[in-house]
Residue, then its C-alpha position, 0 to 999 in steps of 0.5 A: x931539207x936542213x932547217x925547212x923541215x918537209x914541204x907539202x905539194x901547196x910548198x912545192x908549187x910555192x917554190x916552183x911559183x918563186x922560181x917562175x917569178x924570178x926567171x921572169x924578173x931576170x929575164x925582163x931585167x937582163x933584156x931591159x938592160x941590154x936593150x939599152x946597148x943593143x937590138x933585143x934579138x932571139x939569138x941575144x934572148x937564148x944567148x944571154x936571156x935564158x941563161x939569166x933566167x935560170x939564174x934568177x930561178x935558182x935565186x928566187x928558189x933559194x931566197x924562198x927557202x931560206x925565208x922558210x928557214x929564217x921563219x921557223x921553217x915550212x910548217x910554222x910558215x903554214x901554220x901562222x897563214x892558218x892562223x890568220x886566215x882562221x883568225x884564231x890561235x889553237x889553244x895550247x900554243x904559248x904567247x912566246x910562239x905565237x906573238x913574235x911570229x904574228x908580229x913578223x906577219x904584221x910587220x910585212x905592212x911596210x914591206x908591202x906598200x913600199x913595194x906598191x910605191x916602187x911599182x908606180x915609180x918604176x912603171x912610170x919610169x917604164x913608161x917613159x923610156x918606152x921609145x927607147x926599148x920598145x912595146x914588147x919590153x915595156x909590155x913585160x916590165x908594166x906587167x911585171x910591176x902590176x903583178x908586184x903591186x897586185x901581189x902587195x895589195x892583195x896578199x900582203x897588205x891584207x894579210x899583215x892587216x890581219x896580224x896586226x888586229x889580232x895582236x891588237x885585239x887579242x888573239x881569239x883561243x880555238x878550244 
């Protein structure tokens, strides 16, 4: 793929994992919205709820592969996580490449718990409009905020921590 270079199976179920993801979101969106004018209905499901979850699929897919694009590509996408995880740079690789992208790592803190915060707001928000759309709506948009928060507190958060230590501390030099 033009700027993402080949992407291993781990990358493959990463895009699939995105796609998944926002069908979800459009389709819990799309049916939230519609809610409001209307009884959610299977017809109205299949009319209109499929058809906006493909779209978010194919949104979601394109956004991650343009994020791969955007950092460098899939294997200097993959290669920063190793560094993290490992909490170590190999030796050989020049601060000019290692820096700016440790940094971006870092830089996803912020992202992270702004999308922690919007998850509390817009449950509460759910949670309030319960009556309104009714248990299997606000069910699927609860489920969709905790899986954002969650996703926020466990992968991200940590993860930019990490970054952000090593660029402290000095990265440790694999020989």
């Amino acid at each position: 793929m033009h700027g993402i270079g080949e992407v291993d199976e781990a990358g493959r179920l990463r895009l699939l994992g995105s796609a998944a993801a926002g069908a979800g979101f459009a389709l819990v969106f799309t049916m939230l919205v519609l809610s409001s004018f209307q009884t959610a209905t299977p017809q109205v499901l299949v009319s209109v709820g499929l058809p906006a979850a493909l779209i978010g699929a194919g949104v979601a897919g394109w956004l991650q592969l343009r994020s791969w694009r955007v950092d460098g590509g899939y294997e200097a996408v993959v290669m920063v996580e190793r560094w993290v995880t490992e909490r170590q740079v190999p030796t050989g690789v020049p601060a000019e490449i290692w820096i700016p992208r440790l940094q971006a790592q870092a830089d996803q803190q912020t992202a992270g718990w702004g999308k922690i915060v919007l998850a509390v707001f817009w449950s509460a928000m759910t949670w309030s409009m319960r009556d309104q759309h009714g248990t299997v709506i606000t069910v699927l948009l609860l489920g969709l905020w905790a899986g954002l928060a969650l996703w926020s507190a466990l992968w991200v958060i940590p993860r930019s921590r990490v970054a952000r230590d090593m660029l402290r501390q000095g990265v440790v030099v694999r020989d």
